[in-house]
TILUMVO-977002 format. One record per residue: residue number from 0; residue in one letter; x, z, y of N, C-alpha, C in turn. Coordinates in steps of 0.2 Angstrom, whole numbers. Atoms other than C-alpha are relative to their C-alpha. Last residue first. Layout:
BEGIN
+-----+-----+-------+-------+-------+-------+-------+-------+-------+-------+-------+
:   n : res :   n.x :   n.z :   n.y :  ca.x :  ca.z :  ca.y :   c.x :   c.z :   c.y :
+-----+-----+-------+-------+-------+-------+-------+-------+-------+-------+-------+
: NUM :   a :     X :     Z :     Y :     X :     Z :     Y :     X :     Z :     Y :
...
+-----+-----+-------+-------+-------+-------+-------+-------+-------+-------+-------+
This chain:
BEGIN
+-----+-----+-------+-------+-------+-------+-------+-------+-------+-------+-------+
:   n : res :   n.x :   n.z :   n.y :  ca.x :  ca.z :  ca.y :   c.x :   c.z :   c.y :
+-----+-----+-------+-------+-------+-------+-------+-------+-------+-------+-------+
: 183 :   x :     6 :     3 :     0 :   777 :   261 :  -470 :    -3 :    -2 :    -5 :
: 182 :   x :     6 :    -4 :    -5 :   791 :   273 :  -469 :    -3 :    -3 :     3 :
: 181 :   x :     7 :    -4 :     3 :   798 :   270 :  -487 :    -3 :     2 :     8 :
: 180 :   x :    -3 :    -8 :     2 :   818 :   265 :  -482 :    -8 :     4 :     2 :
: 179 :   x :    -8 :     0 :     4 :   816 :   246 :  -486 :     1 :    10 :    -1 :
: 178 :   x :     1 :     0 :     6 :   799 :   246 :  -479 :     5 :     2 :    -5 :
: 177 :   x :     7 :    -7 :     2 :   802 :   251 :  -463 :     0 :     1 :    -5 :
: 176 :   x :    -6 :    -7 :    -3 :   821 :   240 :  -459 :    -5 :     7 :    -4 :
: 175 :   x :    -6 :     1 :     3 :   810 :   225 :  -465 :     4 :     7 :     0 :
: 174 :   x :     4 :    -3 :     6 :   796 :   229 :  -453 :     3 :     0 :    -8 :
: 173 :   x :     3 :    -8 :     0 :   809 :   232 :  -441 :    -5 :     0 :    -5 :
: 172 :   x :    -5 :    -2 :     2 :   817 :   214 :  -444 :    -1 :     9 :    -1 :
: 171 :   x :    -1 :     1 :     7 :   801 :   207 :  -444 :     5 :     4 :    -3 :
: 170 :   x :     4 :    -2 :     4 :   797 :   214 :  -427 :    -1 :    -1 :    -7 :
: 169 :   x :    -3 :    -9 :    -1 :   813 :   211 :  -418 :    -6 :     2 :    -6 :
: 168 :   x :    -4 :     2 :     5 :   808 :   190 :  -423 :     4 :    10 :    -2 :
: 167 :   x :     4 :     1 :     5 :   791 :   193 :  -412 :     6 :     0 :    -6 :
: 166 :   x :     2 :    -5 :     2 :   800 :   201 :  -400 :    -3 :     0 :    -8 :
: 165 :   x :    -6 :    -3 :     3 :   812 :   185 :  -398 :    -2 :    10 :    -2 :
: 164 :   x :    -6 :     1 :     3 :   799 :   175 :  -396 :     4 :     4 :    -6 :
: 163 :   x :    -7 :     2 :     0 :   788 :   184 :  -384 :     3 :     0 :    -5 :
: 162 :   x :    -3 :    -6 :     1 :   768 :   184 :  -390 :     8 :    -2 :     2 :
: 161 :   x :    -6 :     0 :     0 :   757 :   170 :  -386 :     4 :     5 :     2 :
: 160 :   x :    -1 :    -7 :    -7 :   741 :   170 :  -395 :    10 :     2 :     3 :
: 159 :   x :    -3 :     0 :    -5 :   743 :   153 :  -405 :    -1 :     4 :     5 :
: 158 :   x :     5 :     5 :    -1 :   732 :   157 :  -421 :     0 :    -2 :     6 :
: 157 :   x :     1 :     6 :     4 :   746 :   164 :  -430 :    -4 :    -6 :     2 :
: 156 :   x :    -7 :     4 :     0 :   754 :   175 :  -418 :    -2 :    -6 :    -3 :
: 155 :   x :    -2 :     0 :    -6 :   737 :   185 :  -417 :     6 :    -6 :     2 :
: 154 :   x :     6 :     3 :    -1 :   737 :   186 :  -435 :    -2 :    -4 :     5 :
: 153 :   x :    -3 :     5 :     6 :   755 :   193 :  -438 :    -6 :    -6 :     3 :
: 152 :   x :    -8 :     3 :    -4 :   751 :   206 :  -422 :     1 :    -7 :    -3 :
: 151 :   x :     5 :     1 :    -4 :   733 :   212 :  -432 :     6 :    -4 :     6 :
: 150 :   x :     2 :     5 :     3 :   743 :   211 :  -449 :    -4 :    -4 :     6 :
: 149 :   x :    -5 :     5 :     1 :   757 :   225 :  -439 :    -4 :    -9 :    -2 :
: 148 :   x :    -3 :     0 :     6 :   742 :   234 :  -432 :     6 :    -6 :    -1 :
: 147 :   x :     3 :     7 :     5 :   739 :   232 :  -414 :     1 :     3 :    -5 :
: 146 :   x :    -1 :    -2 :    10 :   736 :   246 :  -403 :    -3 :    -4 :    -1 :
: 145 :   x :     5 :     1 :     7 :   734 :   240 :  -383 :     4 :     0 :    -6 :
: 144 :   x :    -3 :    -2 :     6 :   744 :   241 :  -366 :    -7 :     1 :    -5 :
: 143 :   x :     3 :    -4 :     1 :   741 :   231 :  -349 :     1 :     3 :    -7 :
: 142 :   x :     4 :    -2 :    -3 :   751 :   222 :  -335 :    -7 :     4 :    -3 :
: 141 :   x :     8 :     0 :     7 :   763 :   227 :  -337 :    -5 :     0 :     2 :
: 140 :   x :    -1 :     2 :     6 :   778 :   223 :  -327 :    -4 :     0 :    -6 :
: 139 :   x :    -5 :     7 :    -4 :   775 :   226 :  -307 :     3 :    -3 :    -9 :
: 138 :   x :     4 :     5 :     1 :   762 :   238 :  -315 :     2 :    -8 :     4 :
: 137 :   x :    -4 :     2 :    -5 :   776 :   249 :  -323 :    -6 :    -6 :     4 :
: 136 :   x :    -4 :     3 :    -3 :   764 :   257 :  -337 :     2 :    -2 :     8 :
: 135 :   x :     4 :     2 :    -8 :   756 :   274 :  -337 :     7 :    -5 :     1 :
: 134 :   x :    -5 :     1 :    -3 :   753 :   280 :  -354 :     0 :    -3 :     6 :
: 133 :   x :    -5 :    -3 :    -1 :   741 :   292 :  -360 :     7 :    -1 :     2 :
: 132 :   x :    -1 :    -1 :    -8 :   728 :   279 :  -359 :     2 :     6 :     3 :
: 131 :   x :    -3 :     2 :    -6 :   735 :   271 :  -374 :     0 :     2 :     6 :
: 130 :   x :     4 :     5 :    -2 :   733 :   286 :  -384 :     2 :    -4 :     4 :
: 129 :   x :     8 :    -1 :    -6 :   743 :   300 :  -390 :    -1 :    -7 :    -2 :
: 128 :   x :     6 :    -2 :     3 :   753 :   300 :  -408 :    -5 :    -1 :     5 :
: 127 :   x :     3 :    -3 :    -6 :   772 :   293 :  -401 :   -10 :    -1 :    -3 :
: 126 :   x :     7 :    -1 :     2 :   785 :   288 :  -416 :    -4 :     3 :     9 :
: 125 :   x :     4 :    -5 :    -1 :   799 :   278 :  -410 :    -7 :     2 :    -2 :
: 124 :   x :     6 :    -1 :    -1 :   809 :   262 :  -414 :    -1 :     8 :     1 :
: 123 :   x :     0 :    -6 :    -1 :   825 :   254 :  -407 :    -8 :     2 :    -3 :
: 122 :   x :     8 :     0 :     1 :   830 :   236 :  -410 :     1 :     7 :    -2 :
: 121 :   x :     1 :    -7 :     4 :   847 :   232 :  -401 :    -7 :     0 :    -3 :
: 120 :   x :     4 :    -5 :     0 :   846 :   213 :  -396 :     3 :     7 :    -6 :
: 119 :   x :    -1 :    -4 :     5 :   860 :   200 :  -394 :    -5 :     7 :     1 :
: 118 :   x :     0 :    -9 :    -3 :   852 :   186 :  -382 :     1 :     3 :    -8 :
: 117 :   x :    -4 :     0 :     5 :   851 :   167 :  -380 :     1 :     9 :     2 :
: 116 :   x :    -3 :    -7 :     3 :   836 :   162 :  -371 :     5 :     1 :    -5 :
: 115 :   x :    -2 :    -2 :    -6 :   829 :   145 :  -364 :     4 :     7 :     1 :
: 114 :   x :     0 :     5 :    -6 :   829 :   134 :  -379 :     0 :     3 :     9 :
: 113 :   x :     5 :     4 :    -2 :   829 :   149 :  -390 :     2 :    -4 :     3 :
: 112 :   x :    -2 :     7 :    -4 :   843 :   159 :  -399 :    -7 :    -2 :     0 :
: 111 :   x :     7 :     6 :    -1 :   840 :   176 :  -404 :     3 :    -3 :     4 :
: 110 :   x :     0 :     7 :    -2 :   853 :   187 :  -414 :    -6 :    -4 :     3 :
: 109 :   x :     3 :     5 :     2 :   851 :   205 :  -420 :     2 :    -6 :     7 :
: 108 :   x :     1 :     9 :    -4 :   857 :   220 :  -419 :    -3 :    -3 :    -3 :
: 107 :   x :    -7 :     3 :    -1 :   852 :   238 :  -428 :     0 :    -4 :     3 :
: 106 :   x :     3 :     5 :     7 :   836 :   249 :  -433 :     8 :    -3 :     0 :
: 105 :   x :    -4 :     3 :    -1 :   842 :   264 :  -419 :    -1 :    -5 :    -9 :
: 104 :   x :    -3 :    -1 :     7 :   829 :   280 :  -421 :     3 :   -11 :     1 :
: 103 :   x :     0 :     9 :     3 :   823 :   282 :  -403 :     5 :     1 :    -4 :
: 102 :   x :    -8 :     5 :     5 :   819 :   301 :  -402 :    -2 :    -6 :     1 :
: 101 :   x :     0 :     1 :     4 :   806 :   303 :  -386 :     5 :     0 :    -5 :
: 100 :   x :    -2 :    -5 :     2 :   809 :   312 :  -369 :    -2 :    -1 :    -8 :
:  99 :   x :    -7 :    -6 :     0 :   802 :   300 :  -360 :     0 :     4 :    -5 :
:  98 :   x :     0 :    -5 :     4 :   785 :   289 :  -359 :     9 :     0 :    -2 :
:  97 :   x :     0 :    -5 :    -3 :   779 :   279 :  -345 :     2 :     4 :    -5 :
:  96 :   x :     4 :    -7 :     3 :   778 :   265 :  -352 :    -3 :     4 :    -1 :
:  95 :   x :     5 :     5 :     3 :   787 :   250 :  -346 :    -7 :     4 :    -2 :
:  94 :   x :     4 :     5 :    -7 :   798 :   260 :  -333 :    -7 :    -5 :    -3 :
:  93 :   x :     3 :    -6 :    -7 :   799 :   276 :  -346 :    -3 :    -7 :     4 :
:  92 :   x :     6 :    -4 :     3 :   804 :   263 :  -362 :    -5 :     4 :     5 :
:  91 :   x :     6 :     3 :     1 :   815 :   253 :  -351 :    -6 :     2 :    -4 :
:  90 :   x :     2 :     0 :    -6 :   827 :   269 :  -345 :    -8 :    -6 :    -1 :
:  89 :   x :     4 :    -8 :    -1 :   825 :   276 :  -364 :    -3 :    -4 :     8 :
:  88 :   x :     7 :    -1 :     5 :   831 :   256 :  -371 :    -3 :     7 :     3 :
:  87 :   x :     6 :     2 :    -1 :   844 :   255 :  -357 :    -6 :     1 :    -3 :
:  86 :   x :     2 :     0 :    -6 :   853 :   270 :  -360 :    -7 :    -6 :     3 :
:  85 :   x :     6 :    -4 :     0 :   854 :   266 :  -378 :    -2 :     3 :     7 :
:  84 :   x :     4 :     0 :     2 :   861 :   248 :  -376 :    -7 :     7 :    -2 :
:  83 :   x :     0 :    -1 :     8 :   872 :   257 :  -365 :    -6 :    -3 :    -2 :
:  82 :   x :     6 :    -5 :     1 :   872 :   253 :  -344 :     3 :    -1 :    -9 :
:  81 :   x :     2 :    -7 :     1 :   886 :   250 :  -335 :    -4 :     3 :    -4 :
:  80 :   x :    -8 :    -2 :    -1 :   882 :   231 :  -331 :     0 :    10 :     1 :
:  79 :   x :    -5 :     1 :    -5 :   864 :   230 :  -335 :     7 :     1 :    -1 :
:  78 :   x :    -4 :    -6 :    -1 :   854 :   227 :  -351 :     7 :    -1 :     8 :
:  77 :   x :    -7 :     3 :     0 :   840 :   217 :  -352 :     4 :     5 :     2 :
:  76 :   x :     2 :     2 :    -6 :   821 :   224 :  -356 :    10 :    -1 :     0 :
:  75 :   x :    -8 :    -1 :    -2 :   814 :   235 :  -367 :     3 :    -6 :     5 :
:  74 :   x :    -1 :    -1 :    -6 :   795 :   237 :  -373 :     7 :    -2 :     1 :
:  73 :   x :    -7 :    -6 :    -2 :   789 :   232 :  -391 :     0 :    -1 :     8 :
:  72 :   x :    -1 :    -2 :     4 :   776 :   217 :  -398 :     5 :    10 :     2 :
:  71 :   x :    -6 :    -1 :     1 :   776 :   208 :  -379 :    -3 :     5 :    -6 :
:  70 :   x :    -1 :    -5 :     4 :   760 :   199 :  -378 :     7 :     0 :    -2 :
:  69 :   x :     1 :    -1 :     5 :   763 :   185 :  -365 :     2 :     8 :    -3 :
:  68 :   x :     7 :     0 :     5 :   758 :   183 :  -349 :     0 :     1 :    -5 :
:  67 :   x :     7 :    -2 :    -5 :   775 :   176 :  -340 :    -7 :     1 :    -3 :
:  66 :   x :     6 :     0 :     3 :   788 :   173 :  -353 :    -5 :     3 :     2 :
:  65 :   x :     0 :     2 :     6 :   805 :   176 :  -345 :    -9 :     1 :    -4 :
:  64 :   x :    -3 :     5 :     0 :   803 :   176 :  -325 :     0 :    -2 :    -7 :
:  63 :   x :    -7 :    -1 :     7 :   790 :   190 :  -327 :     3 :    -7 :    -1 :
:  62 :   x :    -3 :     1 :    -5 :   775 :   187 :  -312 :    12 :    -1 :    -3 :
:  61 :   x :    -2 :     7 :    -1 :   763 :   182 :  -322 :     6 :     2 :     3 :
:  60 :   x :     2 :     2 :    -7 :   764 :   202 :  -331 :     2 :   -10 :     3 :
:  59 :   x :    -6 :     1 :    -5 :   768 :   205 :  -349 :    -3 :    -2 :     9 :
:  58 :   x :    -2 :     6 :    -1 :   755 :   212 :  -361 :     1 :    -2 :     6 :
:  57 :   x :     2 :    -2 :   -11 :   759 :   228 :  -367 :    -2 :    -8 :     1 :
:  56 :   x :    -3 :     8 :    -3 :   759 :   232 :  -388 :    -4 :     1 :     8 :
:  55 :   x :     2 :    -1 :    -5 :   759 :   250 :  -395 :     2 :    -7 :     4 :
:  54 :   x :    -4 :     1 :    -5 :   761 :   247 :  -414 :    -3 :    -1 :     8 :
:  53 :   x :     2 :     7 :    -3 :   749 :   253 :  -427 :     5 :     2 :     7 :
:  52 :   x :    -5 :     5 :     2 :   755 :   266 :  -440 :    -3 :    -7 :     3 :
:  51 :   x :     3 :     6 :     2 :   738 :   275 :  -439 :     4 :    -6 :    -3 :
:  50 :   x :     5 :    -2 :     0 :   744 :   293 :  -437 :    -1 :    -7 :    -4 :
:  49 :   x :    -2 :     0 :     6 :   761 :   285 :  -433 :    -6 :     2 :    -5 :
:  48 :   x :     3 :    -6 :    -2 :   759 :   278 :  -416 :     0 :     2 :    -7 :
:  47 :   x :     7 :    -2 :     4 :   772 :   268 :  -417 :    -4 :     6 :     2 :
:  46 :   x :     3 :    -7 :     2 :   783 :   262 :  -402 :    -7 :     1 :    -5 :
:  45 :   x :     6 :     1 :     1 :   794 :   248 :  -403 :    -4 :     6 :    -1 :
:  44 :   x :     0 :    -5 :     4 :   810 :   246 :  -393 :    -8 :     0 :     1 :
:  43 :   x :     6 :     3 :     1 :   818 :   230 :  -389 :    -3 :     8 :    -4 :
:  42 :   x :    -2 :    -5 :     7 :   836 :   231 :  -383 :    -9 :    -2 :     2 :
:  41 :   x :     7 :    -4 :     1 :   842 :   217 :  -374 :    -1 :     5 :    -1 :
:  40 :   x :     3 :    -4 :     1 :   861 :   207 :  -370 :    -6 :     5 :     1 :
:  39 :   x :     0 :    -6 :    -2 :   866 :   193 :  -365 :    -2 :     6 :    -4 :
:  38 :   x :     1 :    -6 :     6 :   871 :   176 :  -369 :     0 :     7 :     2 :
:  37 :   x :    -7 :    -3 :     0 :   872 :   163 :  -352 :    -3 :     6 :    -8 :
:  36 :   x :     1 :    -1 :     6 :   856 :   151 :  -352 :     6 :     4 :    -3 :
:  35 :   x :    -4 :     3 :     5 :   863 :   145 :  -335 :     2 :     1 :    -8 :
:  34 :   x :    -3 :     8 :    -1 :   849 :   146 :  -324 :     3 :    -2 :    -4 :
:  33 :   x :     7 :     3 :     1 :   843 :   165 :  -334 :     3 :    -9 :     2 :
:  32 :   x :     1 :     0 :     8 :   861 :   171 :  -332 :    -4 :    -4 :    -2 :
:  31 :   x :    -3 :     4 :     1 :   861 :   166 :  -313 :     0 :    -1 :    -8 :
:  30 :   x :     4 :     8 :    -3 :   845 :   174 :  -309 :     5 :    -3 :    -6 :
:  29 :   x :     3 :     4 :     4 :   852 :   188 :  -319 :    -3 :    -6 :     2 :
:  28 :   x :     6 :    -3 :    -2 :   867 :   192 :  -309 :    -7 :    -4 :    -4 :
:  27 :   x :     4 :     4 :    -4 :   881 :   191 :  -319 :    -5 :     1 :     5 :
:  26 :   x :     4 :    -1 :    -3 :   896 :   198 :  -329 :    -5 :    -3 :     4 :
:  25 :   x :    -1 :     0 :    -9 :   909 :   195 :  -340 :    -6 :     2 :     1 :
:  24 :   x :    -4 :     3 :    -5 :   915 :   191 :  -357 :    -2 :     1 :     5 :
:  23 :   x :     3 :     0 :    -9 :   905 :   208 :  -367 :     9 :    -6 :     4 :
:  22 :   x :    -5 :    -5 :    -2 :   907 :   206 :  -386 :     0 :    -3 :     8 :
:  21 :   x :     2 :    -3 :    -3 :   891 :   199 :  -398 :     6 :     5 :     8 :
:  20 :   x :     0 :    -4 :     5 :   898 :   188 :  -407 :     0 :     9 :     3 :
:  19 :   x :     7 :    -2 :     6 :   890 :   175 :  -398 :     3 :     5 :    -7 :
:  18 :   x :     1 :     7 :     3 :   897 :   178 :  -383 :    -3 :     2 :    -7 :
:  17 :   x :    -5 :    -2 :     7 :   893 :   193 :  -371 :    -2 :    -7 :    -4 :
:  16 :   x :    -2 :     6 :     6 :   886 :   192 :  -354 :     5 :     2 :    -6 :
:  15 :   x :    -4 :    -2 :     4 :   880 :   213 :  -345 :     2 :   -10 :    -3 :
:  14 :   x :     3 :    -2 :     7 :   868 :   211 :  -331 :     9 :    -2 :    -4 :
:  13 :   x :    -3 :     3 :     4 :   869 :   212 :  -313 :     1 :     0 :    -7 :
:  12 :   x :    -4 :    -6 :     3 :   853 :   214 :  -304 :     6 :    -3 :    -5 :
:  11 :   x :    -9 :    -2 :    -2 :   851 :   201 :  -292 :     4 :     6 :    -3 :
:  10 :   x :    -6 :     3 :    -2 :   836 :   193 :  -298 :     7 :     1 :     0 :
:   9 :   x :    -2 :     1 :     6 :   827 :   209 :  -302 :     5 :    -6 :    -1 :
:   8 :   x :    -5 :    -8 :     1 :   827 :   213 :  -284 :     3 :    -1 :    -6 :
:   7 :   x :    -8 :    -2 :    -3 :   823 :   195 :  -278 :     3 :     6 :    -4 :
:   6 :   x :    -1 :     7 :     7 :   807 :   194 :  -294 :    10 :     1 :     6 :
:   5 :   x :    -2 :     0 :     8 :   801 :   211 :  -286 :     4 :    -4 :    -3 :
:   4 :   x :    -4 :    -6 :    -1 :   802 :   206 :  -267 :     2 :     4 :    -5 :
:   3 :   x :    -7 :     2 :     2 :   793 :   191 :  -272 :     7 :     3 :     2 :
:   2 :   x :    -1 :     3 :     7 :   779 :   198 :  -280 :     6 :    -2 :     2 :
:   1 :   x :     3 :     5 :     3 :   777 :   213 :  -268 :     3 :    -5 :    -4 :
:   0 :   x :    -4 :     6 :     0 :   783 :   229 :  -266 :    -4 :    -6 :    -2 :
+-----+-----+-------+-------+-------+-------+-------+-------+-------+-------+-------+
């Protein structure tokens, strides 16, 4: 498939709209979501390797209508019509990833608003011990995967390495979520 046989398919997939309390008014196809900065719904799932407790980061492909090129912190990805917050998060976990048949342990919602994005996220995380060249991203979506540390993400973020936004905000709240209940 090429690039703009990708960006058409994804285009027209219909996605879930919900207002800002998070509760589903209708439906779309995502171009139009996207044009019209409609509120959607994501899920954001981050995979530790737990050995190390360093996070499995992808960096995003140019071809990614939302934030082309930049380090994504987690995998996951907008939620279709029909689909469950946890449905999606397993199907985007596999397509980003290549990895199945995992626990995903359920952090909670959250809120991101940006200038071009309004979205209620699920934050989901996972433990997974192999290596990165154990997994086999989507290469119409990733374009390549590497272990951060959470200091080596923080850092990274600091000295204008550009990571998505609203991953970057999923990942406080999970380090918040870790700490709170002793698992980092």
């Amino acid at each position: 498939m090429n690039q703009k046989d990708i960006q058409l398919k994804e285009d027209s997939e219909l996605i879930v709209i919900v207002d800002k309390n998070n509760e589903v008014i209708g439906e779309m196809t995502r171009n139009q979501m996207r044009k019209e900065k409609q509120c959607h719904r994501a899920t954001f799932v981050f995979v530790i390797q737990k050995e190390s407790n360093k996070i499995f980061c992808h960096k995003r492909t140019s071809i990614k209508r939302y934030c082309p090129s930049y380090y994504d912190a987690c995998f996951g990805g907008v939620v279709s019509v029909n689909e469950t917050y946890e449905s999606c998060a397993v199907r985007e976990l596999q397509e980003e990833s290549g990895l199945s048949n995992l626990e995903l342990h359920s952090v909670g919602d959250f809120y991101f608003g940006g200038d071009d994005v309004s979205v209620w996220g699920r934050i989901f995380y996972t433990y997974f011990d192999g290596l990165v060249v154990n997994l086999q991203p989507q290469p119409e979506e990733v374009e390549f995967i590497e272990l951060m540390s959470i200091k080596e993400i923080q850092k990274r973020v600091e000295t204008g390495e550009k990571f998505t936004p609203d991953g970057i905000q999923a990942l406080h709240i999970l380090i918040e979520y870790l700490q709170k209940h002793s698992l980092i």
